[in-house]
N, C-alpha and C positions, 0 to 999 in steps of 0.2 A: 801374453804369456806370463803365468806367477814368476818374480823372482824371489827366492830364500832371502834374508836378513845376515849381512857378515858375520852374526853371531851362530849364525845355523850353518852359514860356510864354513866355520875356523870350527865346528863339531864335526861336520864331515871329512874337513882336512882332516883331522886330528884323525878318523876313524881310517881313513887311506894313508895316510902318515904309518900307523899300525901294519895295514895291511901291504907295505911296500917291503917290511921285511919278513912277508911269510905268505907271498904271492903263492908257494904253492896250492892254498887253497881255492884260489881263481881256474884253477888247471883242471878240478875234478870235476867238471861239469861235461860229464863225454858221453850224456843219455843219446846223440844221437850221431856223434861222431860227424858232427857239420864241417860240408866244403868252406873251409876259409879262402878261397879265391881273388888276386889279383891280377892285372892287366895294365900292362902300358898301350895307351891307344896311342901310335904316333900319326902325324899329321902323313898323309897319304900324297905321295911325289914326293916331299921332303926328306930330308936326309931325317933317321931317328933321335928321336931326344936326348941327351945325352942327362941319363936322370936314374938316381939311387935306386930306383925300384928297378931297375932291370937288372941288377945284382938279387939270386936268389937268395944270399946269405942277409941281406940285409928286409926283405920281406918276411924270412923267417923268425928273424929277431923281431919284428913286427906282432909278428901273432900268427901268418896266414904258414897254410899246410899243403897247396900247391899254388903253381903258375901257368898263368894263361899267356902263351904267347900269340901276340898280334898277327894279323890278318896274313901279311907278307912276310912271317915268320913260321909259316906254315910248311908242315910236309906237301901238302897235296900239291904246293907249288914244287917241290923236291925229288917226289918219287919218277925214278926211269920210264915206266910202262912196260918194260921187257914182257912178262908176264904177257899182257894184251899183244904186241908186236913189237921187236926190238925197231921195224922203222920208223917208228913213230919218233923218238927220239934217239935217231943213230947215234952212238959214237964217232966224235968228232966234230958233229954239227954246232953251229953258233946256239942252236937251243939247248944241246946235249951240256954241255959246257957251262953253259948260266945254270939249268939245273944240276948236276955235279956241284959248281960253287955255293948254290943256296942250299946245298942237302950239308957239305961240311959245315958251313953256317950253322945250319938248325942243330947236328950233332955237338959242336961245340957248345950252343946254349944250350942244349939238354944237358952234356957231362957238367954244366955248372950246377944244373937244379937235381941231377942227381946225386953227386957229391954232399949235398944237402940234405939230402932224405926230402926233397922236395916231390909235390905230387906234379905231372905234366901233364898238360892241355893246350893245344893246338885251334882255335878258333878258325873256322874255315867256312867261307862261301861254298854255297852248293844251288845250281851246279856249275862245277868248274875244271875244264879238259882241256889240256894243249890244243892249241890250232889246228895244228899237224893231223891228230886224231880225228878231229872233228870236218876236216876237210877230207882223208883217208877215206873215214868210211859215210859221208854224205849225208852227215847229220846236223848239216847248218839249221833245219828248220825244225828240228825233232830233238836237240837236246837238252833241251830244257823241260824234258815234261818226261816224271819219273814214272811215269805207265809206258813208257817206251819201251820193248823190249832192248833193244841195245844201250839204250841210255840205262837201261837197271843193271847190265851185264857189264858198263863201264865205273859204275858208282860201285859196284860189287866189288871189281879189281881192281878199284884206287882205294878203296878201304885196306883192304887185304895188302895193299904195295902197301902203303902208311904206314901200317903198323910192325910189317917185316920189314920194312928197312927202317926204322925208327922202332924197335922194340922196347925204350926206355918211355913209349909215350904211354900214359896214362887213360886217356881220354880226347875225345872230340868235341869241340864246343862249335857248333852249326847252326851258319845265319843263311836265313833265304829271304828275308827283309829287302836288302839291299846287294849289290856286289858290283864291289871294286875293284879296279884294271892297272891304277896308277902305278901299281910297281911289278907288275906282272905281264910283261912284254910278251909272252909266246905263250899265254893262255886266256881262252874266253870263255866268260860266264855269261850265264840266263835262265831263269825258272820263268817256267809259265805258272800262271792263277796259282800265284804265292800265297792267296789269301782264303782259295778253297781248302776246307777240309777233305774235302772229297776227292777233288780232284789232282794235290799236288800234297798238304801235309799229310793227312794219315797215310797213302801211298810211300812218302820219303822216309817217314816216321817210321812204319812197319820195316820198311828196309834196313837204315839205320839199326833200329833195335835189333834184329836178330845179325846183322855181320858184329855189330859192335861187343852188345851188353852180354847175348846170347852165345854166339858161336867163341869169343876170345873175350871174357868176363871183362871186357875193357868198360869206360864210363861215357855216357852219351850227356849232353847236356844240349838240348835242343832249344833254341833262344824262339821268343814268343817276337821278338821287335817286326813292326809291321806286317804279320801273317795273321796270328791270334791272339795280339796281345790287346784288343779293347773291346770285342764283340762276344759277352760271356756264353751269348750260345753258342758260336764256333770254339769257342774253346771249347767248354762241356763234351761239345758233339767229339773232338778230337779226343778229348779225357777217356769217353765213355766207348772208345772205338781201340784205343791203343791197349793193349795189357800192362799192367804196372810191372814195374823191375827193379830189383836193387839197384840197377846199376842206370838208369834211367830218369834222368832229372829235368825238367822244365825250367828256362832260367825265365826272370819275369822283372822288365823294369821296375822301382818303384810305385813311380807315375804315372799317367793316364800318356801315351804317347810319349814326347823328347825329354832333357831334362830341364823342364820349365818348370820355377817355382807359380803357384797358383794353378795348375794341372791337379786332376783330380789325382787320390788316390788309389793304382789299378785296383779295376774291381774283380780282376781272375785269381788275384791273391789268395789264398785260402781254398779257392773252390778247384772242383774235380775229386779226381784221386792219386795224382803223382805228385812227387815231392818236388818243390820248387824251393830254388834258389834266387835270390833279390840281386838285382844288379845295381851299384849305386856308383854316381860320378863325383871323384872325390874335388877334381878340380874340374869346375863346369863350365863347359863353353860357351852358354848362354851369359855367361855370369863372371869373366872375368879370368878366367883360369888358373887360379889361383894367386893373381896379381894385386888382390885387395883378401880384407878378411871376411870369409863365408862360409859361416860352419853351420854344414844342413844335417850333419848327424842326429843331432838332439830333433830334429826334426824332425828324419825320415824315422828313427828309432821309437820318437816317443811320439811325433804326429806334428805336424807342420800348423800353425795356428789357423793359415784358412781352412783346414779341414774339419774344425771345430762345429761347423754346420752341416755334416755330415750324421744321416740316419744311425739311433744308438748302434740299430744290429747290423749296419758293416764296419766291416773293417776299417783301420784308417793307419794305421801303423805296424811297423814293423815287430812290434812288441807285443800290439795286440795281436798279431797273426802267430808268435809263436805262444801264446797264451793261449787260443782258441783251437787252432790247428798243430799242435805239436809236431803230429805225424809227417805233418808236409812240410816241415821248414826241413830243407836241405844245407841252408848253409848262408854266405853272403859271399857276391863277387864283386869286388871294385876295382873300378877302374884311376889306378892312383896319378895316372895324369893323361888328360887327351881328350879328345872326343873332337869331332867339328874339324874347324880351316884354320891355317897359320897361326896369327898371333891371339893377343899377347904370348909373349915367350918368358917364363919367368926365370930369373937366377936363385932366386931361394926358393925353396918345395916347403918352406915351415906352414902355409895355411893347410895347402892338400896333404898333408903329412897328419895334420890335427884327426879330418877327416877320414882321411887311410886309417889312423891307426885306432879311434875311437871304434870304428867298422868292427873291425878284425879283431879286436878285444871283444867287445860284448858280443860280434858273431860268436864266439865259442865258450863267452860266461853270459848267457841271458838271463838268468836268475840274478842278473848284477843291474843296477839303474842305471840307465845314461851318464847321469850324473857323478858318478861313483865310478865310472870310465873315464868320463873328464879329467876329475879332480886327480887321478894317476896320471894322465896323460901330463896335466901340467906341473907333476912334482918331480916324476920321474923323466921326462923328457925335456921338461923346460925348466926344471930344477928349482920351481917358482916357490914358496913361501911365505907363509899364515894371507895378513892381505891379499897379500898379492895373485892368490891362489881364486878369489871371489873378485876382484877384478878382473882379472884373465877371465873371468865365466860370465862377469857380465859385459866384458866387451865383444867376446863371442857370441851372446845372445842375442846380443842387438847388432849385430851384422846381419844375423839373419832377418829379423824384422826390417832393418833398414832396406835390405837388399826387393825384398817381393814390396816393398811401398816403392822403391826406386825404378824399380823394371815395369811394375803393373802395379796392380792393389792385392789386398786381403781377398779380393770381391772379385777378382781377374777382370777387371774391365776395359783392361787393355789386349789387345791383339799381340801377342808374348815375341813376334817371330818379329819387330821393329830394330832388337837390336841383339848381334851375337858375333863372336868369334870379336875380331878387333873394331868394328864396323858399327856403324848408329845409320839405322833410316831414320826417313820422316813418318812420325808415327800416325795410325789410322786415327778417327777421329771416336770417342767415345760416345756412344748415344744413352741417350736418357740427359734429364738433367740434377737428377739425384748420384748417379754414376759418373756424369762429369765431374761435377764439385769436391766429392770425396775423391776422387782420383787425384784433382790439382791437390786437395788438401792433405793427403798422404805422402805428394812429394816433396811438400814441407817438411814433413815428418821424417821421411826417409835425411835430408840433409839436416834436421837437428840431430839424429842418434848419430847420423858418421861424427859429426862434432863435437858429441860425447865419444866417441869409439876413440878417436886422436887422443881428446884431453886422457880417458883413460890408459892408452898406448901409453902416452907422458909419463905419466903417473907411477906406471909398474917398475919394479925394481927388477930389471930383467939378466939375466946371468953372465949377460959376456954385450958387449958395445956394438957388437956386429948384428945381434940380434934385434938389442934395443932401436937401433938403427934402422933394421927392416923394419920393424912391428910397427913405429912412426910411418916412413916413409910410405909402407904400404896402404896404412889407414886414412894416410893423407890422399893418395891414388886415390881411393875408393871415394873422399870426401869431397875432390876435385870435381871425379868424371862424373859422380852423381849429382853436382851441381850442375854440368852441361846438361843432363835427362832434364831434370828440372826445369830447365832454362827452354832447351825444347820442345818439351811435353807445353810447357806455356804458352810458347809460340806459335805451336801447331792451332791449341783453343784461341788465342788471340783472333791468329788470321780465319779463323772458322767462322767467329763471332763477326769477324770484319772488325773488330778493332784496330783502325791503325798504328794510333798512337803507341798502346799496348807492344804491338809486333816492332816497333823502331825501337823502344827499352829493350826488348828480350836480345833484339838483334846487337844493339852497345852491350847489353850483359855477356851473352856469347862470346864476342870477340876477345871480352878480359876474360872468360872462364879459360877458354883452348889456351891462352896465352900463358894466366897461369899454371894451366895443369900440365903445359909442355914442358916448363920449368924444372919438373919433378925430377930428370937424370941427374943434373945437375946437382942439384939439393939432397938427394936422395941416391946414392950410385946401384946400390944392389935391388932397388925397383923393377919391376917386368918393362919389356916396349910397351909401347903407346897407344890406345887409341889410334889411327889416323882417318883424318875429316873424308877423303877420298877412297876409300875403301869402296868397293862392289860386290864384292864376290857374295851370293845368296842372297843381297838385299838388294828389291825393287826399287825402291824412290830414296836413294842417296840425301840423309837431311842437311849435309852442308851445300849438296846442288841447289837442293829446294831451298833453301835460307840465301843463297846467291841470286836468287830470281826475285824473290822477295827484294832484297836491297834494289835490286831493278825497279820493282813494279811502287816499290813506297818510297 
């Protein structure tokens, strides 16, 4: 990735320096009137994150123009059913009661975001009906498939309840991907062949659109994640079956599938004919959750370095898609903290805040450079200054380098799903032997840039103690744990090799890496939780189980 020269930095500060007192001009670029869209994803069974973006006032001073509330913050979990049958949910019942309390919930965070002039969206699983209903009228084996007649007559009348009893809602934001139960006691979901066009999306889709976009000019935004968001002929096929709509938008990860840096990038971006909005995760849960520094903006915006081998005529950025496809950029929606399981849990949002807010700015100035986002970002919000302004951007750019040499390579040669959420397995083994070598030799690489990322953290003149203090503490996190992958990834190749000797170092190195990185509360107080060695949840082979056997077997 080119870096500019401090003399080309402290010309563009100077150019943003200008334009910090006459930002009106950033504001006139409203050729398409783009969704600026945020989300709090919180962790699912856990109590919600207790995190500045769920204040609609303070997203809006951000940049963004409406709010996406999470999964379990949904009406469809909310609305009565009267309509359909008042006994579905009697008055008085233990279900009638939890919904009542989650509807004044939801109305209370709407009067926040409307007070605001914010715009509101609801994120909602489909399909999803009280128990009650679904056991009423005998549709344990049938409601999940929206050719149903009763299953379309009930999707018909939970739309219709939504939006009459939640009339400040905006819009639907609709996953059939997956769906989630953990906080919704007295309701079950299930789509069948989520991944046909034929058989379950253009059917939900045609629905959808006409209660939604059609009959009550409301705003659909129908999420591609695990249905049609990798196979371009299913998309196409879905594109070229649905009718366009104003009010009808396609949302579309970045990425080829989760958010794994070295995933290609998606290729349904640009194509069809409906406008599509990008969905991007500001604090990643493959990657730390905002507990280290990782700024993938300049990435996703201007194109991620492994993507560099990517054919000239596609796409590969979010900048080139609105350069190419104008028509179809709808907007950008981020998710300003969440995604995945538990931890880490961070006490300062300053990394996913970089992220959130570089989003949300150039989503609605993209005639503006990345760079030219940044360098506002860290004058106006980190109050940073001449130097220190091209430090800040190069310790940002090598976090992201460092981060995809740490996890995988340039070259994905690694199996991406070894480590996520707070958790480290034992990682698969790399084949080839051009692919192994660069892989070990990338993780070298990956812990010299965190070493620079610290010295530079040091270095910056940062506004206030509290900051300076994270911005260390956190770089050091990141220089700690990426020293355990390292040390890992090493020992996984040792013991492959049969090197024993090799596997007994890694294994004395390990033991001082955990030792120091557990260190970090202490040293560091406003750092996220930890790493821990023992972790399970979505990883198969545990690499501290497997590094305990190893001590066994060497």
């Amino acid at each position: 990735m080119k870096k500019l020269s401090l003399k080309s930095y402290f010309s563009l500060t100077f150019l943003v320096l200008v334009s910090v007192f006459n930002t009106d001009v950033l504001a006139q670029n409203d050729i398409a009137s783009p969704l600026i869209l945020d989300m709090v994803h919180h962790n699912p069974g856990e109590a919600p994150y207790q995190s500045a973006y769920n204040d609609p006032a303070v997203i809006k001073e951000m940049g963004y123009n409406g709010k996406v509330y999470f999964l379990f913050e949904s009406p469809a979990l909310a609305i009565n059913w009267e309509s359909v049958d008042p006994d579905i949910l009697p008055k008085g019942s233990e279900e009638r009661q939890w919904v009542d309390a989650k509807a004044a919930q939801i109305k209370e965070m709407h009067a926040k975001s409307k007070a605001q002039d914010m715009a509101i969206y609801a994120m909602s699983d489909l399909v999803l009906f009280p128990k009650r209903l679904i056991e009423k009228f005998g549709i344990e084996n049938t409601f999940g498939d929206p050719n149903n007649a009763l299953t379309e007559k009930f999707i018909r009348a939970q739309i219709n309840e939504m939006f009459d009893q939640f009339p400040d809602l905006d819009g639907l934001v609709v996953r059939i991907g997956e769906t989630y139960l953990h906080d919704a006691p007295y309701h079950q979901g299930a789509i069948e062949n989520k991944k046909s066009p034929e058989k379950t999306i253009i059917p939900l889709m045609e629905i959808l659109r006409e209660e939604i976009c059609v009959k009550r000019n409301k705003q659909l935004v129908f999420r591609t994640w695990i249905a049609f968001d990798k196979n371009i002929k299913d998309y196409l096929e879905v594109s070229d079956a649905i009718e366009p709509h104003d009010n009808l938008v396609i949302s579309i990860k970045h990425c080829e599938g989760d958010f794994h840096r070295s995933n290609a990038f998606s290729k349904v971006i640009g194509q069809g004919r409906h406008r599509q909005i990008i969905e991007v995760q500001s604090a990643r849960e493959y990657e730390g959750k905002g507990a280290y520094p990782n700024y993938i903006a300049n990435g996703v915006i201007e194109g991620f370095e492994e993507h560099a081998w990517m054919p000239e005529e596609q796409i590969n950025s979010i900048s080139e898609f609105v350069g190419k496809k104008p028509d179809l950029y709808a907007g950008i929606w981020t998710w300003s903290r969440g995604g995945g399981w538990e931890g880490p849990y961070i006490k300062s949002e300053m990394w996913c805040d970089l992220n959130a807010w570089v989003m949300a700015q150039w989503g609605q100035n993209t005639d503006k450079s990345e760079a030219f986002i940044f360098n506002r970002y860290a004058i106006e919000r980190l109050k940073l200054k001449g130097e220190d302004v091209a430090k800040f951007r190069e310790l940002c750019l090598l976090s992201a380098e460092a981060v995809v040499r740490g996890r995988n390579s340039t070259f994905r040669d690694m199996n991406p799903w070894w480590t996520r959420d707070q958790g480290i397995a034992w990682p698969g083994a790399v084949k080839g032997e051009v692919e192994r070598k660069r892989n070990l030799e990338q993780k070298d690489e990956s812990v010299a840039k965190w070493k620079t990322i610290v010295k530079l953290a040091k270095s910056i003149k940062w506004d206030s103690e509290a900051t300076k203090n994270h911005a260390i503490g956190s770089s050091e996190y990141g220089l700690r744990l990426y020293k355990i992958y390292r040390i890992i990834i090493n020992m996984a190749d040792a013991e492959k090799q049969g090197d024993t000797k090799a596997v007994k170092k890694w294994i004395k190195a390990y033991d001082k890496a955990w030792e120091h990185y557990n260190k970090l509360p202490q040293q560091y107080p406003s750092v996220a939780t930890l790493y821990t060695q023992k972790y399970d949840r979505h990883i198969s082979n545990n690499a501290d189980k497997k590094i305990n056997e190893l001590r066994t077997k060497y």
